[in-house]
N, C-alpha and C positions, 0 to 999 in steps of 0.2 A: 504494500500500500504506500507507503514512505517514498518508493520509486516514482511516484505521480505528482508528488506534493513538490510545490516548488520549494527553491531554500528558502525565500524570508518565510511559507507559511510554517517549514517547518522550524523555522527562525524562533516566529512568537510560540509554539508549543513543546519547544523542545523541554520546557521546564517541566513540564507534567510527564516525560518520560522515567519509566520508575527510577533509573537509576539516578538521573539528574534530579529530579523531586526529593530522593531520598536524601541527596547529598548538596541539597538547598543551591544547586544550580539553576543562572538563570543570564538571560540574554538582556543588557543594558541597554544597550543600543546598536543599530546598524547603519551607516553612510547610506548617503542616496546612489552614489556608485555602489552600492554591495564588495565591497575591499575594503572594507576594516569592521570589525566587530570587536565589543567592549562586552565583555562577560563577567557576573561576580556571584559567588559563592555566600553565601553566609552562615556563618556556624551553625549547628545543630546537636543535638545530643543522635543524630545520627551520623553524622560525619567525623565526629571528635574522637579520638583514641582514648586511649589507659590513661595518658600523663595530661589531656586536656587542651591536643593543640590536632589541627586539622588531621586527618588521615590522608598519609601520601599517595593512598590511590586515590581519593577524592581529588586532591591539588592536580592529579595528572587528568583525569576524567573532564575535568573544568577547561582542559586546555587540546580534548583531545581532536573534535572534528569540523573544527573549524577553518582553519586552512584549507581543507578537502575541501569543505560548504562554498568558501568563496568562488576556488576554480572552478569546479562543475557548475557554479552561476555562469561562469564568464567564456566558459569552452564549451560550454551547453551539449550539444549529442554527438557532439564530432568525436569526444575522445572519454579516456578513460583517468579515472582519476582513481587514485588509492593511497589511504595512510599506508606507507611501506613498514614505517618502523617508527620509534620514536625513544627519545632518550632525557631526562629527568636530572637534575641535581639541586638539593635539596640542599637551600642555604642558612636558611634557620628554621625554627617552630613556629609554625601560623597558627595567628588566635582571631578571632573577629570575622570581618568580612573581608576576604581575598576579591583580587579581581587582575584582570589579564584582557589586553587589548592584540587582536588579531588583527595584521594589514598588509596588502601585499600591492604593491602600486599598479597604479593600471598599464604602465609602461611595461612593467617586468612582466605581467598576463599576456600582453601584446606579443612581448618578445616569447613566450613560454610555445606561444602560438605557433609563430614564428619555424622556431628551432623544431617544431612538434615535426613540421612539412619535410625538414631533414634529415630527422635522428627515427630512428625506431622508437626511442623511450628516451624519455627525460626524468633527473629525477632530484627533483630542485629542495634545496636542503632551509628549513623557516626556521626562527627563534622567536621566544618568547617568554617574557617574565611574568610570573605569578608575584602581585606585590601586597601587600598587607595597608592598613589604613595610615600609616604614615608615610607610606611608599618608599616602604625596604623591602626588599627583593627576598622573598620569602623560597622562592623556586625557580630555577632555567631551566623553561624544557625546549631541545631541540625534533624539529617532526622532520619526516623523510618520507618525501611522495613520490608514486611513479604518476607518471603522465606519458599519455601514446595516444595517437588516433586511430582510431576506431577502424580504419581501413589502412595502418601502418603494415600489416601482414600481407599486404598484396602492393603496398606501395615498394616495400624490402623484399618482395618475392626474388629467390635467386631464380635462373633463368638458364 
């Protein structure tokens, strides 16, 4: 069903999806270009650990499919878009309400495009800070996407 829904609508209901509802995720805001989103967390006695500070799979869940959201707006059915991997580092104990701002310029989308018509697969490497309410750097997580077009396997057909 999610495959039909565009991204802003699943933009505004992504909070009701159980895991993000549980773990008081929610979507702040989004640009009128759709290339940047402002996402924030806020504590819960379901997100909070033993010691009283965010749980780091929470902090990473918060940060995790957004990047993908933006490109698939912007590369729409031509191609494929996939979190590949993703990687975390946990700089201190988050308490309060966390938040982490998604963006990826409409240049570098352009060029992704671009490069897509040349390459088999791209696979473009985003950062991101999770920051806390004084905006100390609570967590860097780095994402890792593939990106191809959709008809790359006939365009790279050997011959």
């Amino acid at each position: 069903m999610i495959k039909y829904l565009s991204p802003q609508t699943v933009m505004k209901f992504i909070r009701f999806w159980p895991p993000y509802f549980a773990a008081g995720v929610s979507v702040e805001s989004i640009n009128k270009d759709f290339n940047e989103i402002n996402v924030k967390m806020v504590q819960n006695k379901l997100n909070t650990n033993y010691v009283g500070t965010h749980f780091g799979g929470s902090l990473y869940a918060m940060c995790d499919p957004f990047y993908m959201f933006i490109l698939l707006h912007h590369l729409k059915e031509d191609h494929i878009v996939w979190d590949q991997a993703a990687k975390i580092d946990f700089i201190k104990p988050g308490k309060g309400t966390m938040r982490a701002k998604f963006t990826i310029p409409l240049e570098e989308i352009e060029d992704l495009r671009k490069q897509a018509l040349q390459n088999f697969n791209l696979k473009p490497i985003y950062h991101c800070e999770v920051i806390d309410k004084n905006d100390d750097v609570v967590a860097k997580v780095e994402k890792f996407l593939y990106v191809r077009r959709k008809d790359a396997k006939e365009r790279f057909k050997k011959s």
